[in-house]
LOPA-163925 format. One record per residue (C-alpha): x, y, z. Coordinates in steps of 0.05 Angstrom, whole numbers, padded with zeros to 5 digits, always signed. Example, Ala and Ser with C-alpha at 12.3 -4.5 7.8 and 13.67 -1.06 7.14 Angstrom:
2
+00246-00090+00156/+00273-00021+00143/
***
This chain:
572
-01382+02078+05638/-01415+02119+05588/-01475+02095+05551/-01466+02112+05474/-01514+02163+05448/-01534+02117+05386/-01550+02057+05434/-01598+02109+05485/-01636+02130+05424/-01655+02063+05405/-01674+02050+05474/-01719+02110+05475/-01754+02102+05411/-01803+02049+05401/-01856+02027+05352/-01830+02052+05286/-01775+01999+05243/-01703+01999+05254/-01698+02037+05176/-01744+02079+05197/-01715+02083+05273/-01651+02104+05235/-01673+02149+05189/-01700+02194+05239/-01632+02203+05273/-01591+02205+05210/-01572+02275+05187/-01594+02254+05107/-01606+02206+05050/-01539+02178+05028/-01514+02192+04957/-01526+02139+04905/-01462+02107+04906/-01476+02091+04988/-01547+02070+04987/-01532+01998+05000/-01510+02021+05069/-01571+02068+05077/-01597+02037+05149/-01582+02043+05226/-01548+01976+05223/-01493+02010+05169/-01463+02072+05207/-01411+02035+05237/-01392+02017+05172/-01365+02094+05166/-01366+02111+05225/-01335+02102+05291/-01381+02108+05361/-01364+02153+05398/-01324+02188+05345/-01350+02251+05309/-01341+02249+05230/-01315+02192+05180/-01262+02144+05200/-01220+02151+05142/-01181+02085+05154/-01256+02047+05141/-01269+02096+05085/-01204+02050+05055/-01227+01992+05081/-01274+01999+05018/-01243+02045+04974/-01179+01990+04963/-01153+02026+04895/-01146+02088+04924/-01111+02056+04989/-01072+02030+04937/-01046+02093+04904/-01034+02118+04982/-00993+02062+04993/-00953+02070+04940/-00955+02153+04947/-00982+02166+04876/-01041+02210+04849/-01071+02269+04894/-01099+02229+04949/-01026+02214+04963/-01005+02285+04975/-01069+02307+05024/-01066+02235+05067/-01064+02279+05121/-01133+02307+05109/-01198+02277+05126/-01238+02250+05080/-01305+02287+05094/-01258+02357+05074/-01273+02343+05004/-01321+02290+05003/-01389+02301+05037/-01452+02259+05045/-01520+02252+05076/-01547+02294+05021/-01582+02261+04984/-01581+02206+04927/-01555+02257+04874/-01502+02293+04914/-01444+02296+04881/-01389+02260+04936/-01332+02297+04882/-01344+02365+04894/-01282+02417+04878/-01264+02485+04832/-01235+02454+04767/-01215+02514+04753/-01172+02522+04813/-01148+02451+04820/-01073+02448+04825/-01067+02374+04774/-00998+02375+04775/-01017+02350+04841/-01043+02284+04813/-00970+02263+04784/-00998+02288+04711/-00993+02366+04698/-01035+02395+04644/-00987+02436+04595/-01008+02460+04527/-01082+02444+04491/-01098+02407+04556/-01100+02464+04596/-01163+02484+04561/-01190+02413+04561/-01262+02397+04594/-01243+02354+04657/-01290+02305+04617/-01258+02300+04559/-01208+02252+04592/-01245+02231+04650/-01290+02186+04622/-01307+02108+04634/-01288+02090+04569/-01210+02115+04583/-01208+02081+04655/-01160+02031+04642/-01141+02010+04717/-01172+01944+04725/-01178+01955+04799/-01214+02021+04791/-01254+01997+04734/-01283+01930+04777/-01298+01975+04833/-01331+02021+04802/-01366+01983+04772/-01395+01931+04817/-01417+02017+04847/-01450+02032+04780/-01399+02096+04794/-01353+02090+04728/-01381+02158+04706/-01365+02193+04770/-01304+02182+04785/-01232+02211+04770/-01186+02149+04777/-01158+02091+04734/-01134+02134+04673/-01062+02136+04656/-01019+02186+04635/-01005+02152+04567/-01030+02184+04508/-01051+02128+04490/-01106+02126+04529/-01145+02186+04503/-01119+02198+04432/-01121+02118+04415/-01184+02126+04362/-01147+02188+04323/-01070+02147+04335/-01046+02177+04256/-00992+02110+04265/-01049+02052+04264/-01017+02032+04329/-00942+02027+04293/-00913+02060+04359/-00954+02025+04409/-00902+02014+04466/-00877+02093+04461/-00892+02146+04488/-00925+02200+04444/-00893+02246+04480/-00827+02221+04453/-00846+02258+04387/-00904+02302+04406/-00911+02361+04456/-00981+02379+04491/-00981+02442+04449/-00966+02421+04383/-00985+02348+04358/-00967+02365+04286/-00893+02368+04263/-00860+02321+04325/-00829+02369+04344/-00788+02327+04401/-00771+02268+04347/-00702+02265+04332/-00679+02219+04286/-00615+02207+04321/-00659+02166+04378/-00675+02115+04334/-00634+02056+04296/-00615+02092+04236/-00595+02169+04251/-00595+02220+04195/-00522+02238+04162/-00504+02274+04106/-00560+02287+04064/-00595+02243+04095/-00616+02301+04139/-00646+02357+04089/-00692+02303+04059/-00767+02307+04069/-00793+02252+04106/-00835+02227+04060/-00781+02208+04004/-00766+02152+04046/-00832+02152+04092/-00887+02137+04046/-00963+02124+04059/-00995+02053+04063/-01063+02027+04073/-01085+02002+04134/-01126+01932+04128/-01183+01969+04157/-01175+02016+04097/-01147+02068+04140/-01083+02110+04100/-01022+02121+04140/-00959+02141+04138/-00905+02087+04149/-00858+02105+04205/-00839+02037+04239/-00822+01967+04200/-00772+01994+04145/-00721+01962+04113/-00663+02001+04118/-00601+01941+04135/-00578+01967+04067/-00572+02019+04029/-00603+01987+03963/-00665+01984+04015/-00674+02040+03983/-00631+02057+03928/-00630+02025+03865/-00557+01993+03848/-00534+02033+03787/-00469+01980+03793/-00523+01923+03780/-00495+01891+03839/-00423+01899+03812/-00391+01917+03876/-00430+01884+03923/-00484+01907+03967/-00448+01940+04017/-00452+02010+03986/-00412+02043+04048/-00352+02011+04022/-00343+02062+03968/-00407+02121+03988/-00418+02161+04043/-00482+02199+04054/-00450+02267+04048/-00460+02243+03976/-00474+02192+03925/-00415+02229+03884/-00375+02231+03951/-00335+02165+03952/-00293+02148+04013/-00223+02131+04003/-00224+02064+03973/-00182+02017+03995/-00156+01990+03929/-00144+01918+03952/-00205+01900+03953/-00234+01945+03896/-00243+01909+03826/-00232+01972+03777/-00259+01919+03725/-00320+01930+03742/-00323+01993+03716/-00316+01963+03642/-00241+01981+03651/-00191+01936+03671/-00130+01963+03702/-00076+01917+03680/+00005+01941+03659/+00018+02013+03678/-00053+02031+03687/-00051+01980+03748/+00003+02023+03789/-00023+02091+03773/-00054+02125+03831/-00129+02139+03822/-00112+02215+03821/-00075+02212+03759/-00144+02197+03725/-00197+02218+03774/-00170+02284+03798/-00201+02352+03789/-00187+02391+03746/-00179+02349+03690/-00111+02334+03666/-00087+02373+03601/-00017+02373+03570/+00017+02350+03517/+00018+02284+03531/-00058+02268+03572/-00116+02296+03563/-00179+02284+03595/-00250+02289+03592/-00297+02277+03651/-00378+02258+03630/-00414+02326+03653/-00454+02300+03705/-00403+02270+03748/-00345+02325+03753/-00367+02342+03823/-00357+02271+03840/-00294+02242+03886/-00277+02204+03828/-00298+02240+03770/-00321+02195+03709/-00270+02192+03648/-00309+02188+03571/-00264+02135+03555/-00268+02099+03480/-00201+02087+03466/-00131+02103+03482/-00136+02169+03445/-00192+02192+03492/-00147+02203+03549/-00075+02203+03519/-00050+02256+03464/-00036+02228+03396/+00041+02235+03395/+00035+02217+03318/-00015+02280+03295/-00056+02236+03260/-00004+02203+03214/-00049+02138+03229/-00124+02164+03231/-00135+02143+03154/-00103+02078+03162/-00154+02018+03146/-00149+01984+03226/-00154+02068+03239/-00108+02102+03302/-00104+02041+03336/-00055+02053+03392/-00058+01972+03407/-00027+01960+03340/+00045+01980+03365/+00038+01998+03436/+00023+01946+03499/-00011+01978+03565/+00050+01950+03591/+00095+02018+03571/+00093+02054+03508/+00164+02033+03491/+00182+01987+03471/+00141+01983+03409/+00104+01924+03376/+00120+01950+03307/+00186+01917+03295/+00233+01911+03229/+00198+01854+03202/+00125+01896+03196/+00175+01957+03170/+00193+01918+03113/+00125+01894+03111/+00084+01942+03113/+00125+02003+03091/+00150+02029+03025/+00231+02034+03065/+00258+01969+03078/+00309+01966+03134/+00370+01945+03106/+00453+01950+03125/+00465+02003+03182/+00393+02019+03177/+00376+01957+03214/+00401+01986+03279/+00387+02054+03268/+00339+02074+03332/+00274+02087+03305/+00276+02166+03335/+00339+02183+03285/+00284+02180+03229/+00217+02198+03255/+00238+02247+03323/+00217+02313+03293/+00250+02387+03315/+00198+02401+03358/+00199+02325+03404/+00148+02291+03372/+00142+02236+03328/+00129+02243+03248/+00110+02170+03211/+00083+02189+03145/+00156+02215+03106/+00129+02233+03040/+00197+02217+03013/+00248+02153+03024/+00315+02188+02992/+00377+02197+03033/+00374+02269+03033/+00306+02263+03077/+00350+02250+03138/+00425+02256+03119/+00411+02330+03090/+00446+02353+03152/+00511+02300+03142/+00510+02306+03069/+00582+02331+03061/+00576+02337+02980/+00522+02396+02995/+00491+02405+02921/+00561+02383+02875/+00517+02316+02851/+00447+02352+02857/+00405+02339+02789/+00365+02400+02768/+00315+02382+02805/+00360+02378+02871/+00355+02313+02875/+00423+02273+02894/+00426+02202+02885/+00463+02185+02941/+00467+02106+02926/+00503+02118+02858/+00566+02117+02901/+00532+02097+02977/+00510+02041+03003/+00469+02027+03070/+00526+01987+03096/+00566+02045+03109/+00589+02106+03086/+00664+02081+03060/+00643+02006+03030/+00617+02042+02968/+00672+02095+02964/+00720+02040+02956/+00700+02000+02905/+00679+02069+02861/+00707+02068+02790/+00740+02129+02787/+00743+02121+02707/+00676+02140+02704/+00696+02215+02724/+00744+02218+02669/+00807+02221+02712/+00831+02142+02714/+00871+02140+02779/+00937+02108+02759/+01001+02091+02795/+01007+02125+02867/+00935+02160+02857/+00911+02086+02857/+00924+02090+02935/+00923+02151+02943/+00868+02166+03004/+00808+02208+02973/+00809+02269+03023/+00883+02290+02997/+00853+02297+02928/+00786+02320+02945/+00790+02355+03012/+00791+02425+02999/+00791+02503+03036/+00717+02529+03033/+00722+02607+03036/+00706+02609+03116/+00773+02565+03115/+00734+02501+03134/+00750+02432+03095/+00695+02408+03046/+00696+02347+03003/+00691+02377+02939/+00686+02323+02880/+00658+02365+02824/+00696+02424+02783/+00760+02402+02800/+00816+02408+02755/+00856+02350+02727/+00911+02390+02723/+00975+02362+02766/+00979+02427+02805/+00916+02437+02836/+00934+02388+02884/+01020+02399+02872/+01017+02469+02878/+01043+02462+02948/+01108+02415+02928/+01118+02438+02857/+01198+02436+02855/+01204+02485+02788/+01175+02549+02808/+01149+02565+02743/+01200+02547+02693/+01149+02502+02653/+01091+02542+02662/+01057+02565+02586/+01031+02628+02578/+00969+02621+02614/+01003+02600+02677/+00995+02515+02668/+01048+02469+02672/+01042+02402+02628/+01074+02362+02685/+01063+02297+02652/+01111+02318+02599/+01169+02288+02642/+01130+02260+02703/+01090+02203+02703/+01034+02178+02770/+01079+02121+02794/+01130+02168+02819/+01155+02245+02819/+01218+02221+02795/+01234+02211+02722/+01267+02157+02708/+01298+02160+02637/+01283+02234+02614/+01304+02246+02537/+01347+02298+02538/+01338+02311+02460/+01260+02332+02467/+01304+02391+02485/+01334+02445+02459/+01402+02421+02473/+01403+02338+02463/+01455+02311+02497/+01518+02281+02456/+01580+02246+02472/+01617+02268+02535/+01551+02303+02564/+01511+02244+02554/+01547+02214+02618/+01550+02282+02653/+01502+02282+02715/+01456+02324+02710/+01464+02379+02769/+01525+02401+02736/+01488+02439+02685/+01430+02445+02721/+01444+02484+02783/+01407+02496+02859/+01385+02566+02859/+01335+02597+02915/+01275+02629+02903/+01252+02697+02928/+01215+02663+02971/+01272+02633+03002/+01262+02557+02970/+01309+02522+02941/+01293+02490+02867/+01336+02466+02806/+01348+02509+02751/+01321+02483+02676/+01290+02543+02642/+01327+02587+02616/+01384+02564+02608/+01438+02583+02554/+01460+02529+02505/+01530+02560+02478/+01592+02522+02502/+01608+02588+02539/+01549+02593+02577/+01573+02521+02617/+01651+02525+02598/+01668+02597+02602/+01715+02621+02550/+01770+02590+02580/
***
């Protein structure tokens, strides 16, 4: 059995102390962080008799935080735990060897789990590396109970945190994130990694071309310290941040009608549930079925009937808003202003219900009223249209005058024959508004100077006064008619002539009187030739013969006729 070389050279040396004993044989001083085991009585702590070099396994018996991080195959030591120790780590030089000894220039850190990218590429080793960022509470206690916080590489995380915490912009607002969420290595300003998607309210709309600070703004820390305020924001609701311009009106759930494309860019509303009367106009009668196009739509509506007018700033809008005062703001006075200078003024309300505009509130009663025309006889139910429907379809109210001729001009069928100079024709000196015929019949025709007598008493007025206008059309004609008996017996005079004077008239009444054509006692001696004794009981055809006309008619003869015996009795 082999004697170990340590034990012979205790055996050989005498006199001197066992510190002294081992200092001779030891190849140096031990580094500052090893002194406690300086002495001949400590090798074995490192070392292993009869075994050149460190034993790394009692290197770990001491070093527990980095056997640790080899157990659990993190950091750098994890990825050379095939290498001795004493490779990078030497000692026996002296109190202030350095035991961490490598080319930071040339030192691969990816290989510690943490790769440098960006501004820390250029980063002194110390600027991270330093007791005050060890935050490994295993690394920090033994280190510390070593005095060997400052020289050592271990215990920092690779949280941003943990270097950057004394210039943290957020006052510690993002605490449990990652900077790198937001941040990159080579550019802390602008985030450029933060999207706003990742978090509990992501951008829409315009939403996403606002600057952060019009909803971001900056606070003061308690310490004094400004900031801008990222985390803790009310945002549940849009009035979090936007004033209400309904004054709550509508609720607070703003989505229900706004989308963040725009605050002019309504959603389709679901009409159920949405109280138009909140607008300060109530849809009620046929407002309450229209469809919200029919007021909202762009472009505005213009016609004849609607016209509409949207306030400036909101024509953009989904639903547009209408400059509404009255009626006449959206709809198209029908009446041209008949009722602008009326004391209530163009009130449509005063004859028309948002109901329909027909029918009308303005009945006969108000007419009679209210108006210089009662509504009397036929008038009464005389549609309101036959008056006040003008050529063109619209309505006319204000009629500067109330005679018949203002709407029966077109059915007068006397044209001008009662016209005063003026033009004027007083229709109810023979008319009344109970019809047409009432007055005719009770008219005293005695006033014309032509009493109607015998048969012309019943006589129907047309076969006196119906008469050939020169286009061949029948016209009443009452005025300039002759009284005489032939303008209307021309047609069945029976005498062709015989009595006619000089001028052409024939005194028919001389014989014939207006109960009937036929005479009943005619006196024979207002003749020529009066009738005495035998030919007073003659009849009278046998003196008076038939004879036909040239135009082939038949008629008695009278006139001429001879009065000598021979002219009836021959000479025989």
């Amino acid at each position: 059995m082999r004697t170990p070389l340590l034990l012979l050279v205790l055996v050989a040396v005498s006199g001197p102390s066992l510190t002294a004993q081992g200092q001779l044989i030891s190849p140096g001083e031990l580094s500052r962080a090893h002194r406690d085991l300086e002495g001949i009585r400590n090798c074995t702590q490192c070392h292993r008799l009869g075994q050149r070099g460190i034993d790394a396994v009692r290197c770990l018996d001491c070093h527990t935080p980095l056997q640790q991080r080899l157990d659990a195959g993190t950091g750098y030591h994890a990825t050379v735990a095939d290498q001795p120790c004493s490779d990078c780590h030497k000692e026996h030089f002296g109190r202030e060897f350095d035991l961490v000894r490598f080319d930071t220039d040339t030192f691969d850190h990816e290989r510690t789990g943490f790769a440098l990218t960006g501004a820390h590429v250029t980063t002194d080793c110390q600027s991270c590396h330093t007791p005050d960022f060890i935050t490994d509470p295993d690394v920090r206690r033994f280190k510390g109970e070593h005095d060997a916080l400052d020289r050592t590489y271990l215990g920092l995380t690779t949280r941003c945190q943990t270097c950057h915490a004394a210039e943290d912009p957020h006052v510690g607002q993002f605490a449990d994130a990652s900077c790198e969420t937001c941040h990159r290595t080579d550019e802390w300003d602008g985030a450029a990694r933060f999207t706003h998607d990742d978090t509990a309210f992501p951008l829409t709309g315009q939403h996403r071309s606002l600057d952060c600070a019009t909803c971001h703004d900056t606070a003061t820390d308690p310490d004094g310290s400004r900031f801008v305020r990222y985390a803790g924001l009310t945002f549940a609701q849009c009035s979090s941040c936007h004033t209400d311009p309904h004054a709550g009106a509508f609720g607070a759930t703003c989505s229900r009608c706004h989308s963040t494309q725009g605050w002019s860019q309504l959603v389709a509303l679901d009409r159920s549930s949405f109280d138009h009367a909140a607008t300060g106009f109530p849809l009620i009668g046929a407002h309450a079925t229209l469809d919200c196009s029919s007021c909202h739509a762009t472009p505005a509506r213009a016609d004849g009937r609607i016209r509409l007018t949207f306030i400036a700033a909101t024509r953009d809008h989904t639903y547009p808003r209408l400059q509404v005062e009255d009626c006449l703001s959206c709809h198209v006075d029908q009446h041209a202003g008949t009722f602008r200078d009326r004391p209530e003024g163009a009130v449509c309300g005063n004859c028309h219900t948002q109901d329909g505009w027909r029918p009308v509130t303005f009945g006969i009663a108000r007419h009679n009223a209210t108006t210089d025309f009662p509504l009397t006889g036929s008038h009464l139910a005389t549609p309101c249209a036959s008056c006040h429907r003008t050529e063109d379809g619209g309505f006319r109210f204000e009629i500067d005058t109330s005679t018949c001729a203002t709407c029966h001009r077109d059915d007068n069928p006397h044209g001008l024959q009662f016209a005063d100079a003026d033009g004027h024709t007083a229709c109810a000196d023979c008319h009344g508004t109970d019809g047409w015929t009432l007055a005719a019949a009770a008219f005293d025709h005695d006033q014309t100077g032509f009493p109607l007598t015998g048969a012309h008493a019943t006589t129907a007025c047309a076969d006196c006064h119906r008469t050939a206008a020169p286009d061949s059309t029948l016209v009443d004609t009452y005025r300039g008619l002759s009284t005489d008996c032939a303008t209307c017996h021309a047609a069945d005079a029976p005498h062709q002539g015989q009595f006619a004077d000089d001028d052409g008239h024939t005194a028919c009444s001389a014989c014939h009187g207006t109960t009937s054509f036929r005479i009943a006692a005619f006196d024979h001696a207002q003749t020529r030739f009066p009738l005495v004794g035998a030919h007073e009981s003659v009849a009278c055809q046998q003196c008076h013969p038939t004879e036909t006309a040239p135009d082939g008619a038949s008629f008695v003869r009278y006139v001429p006729l001879g009065t000598n015996c021979i002219d009836c009795h021959g000479e025989g």
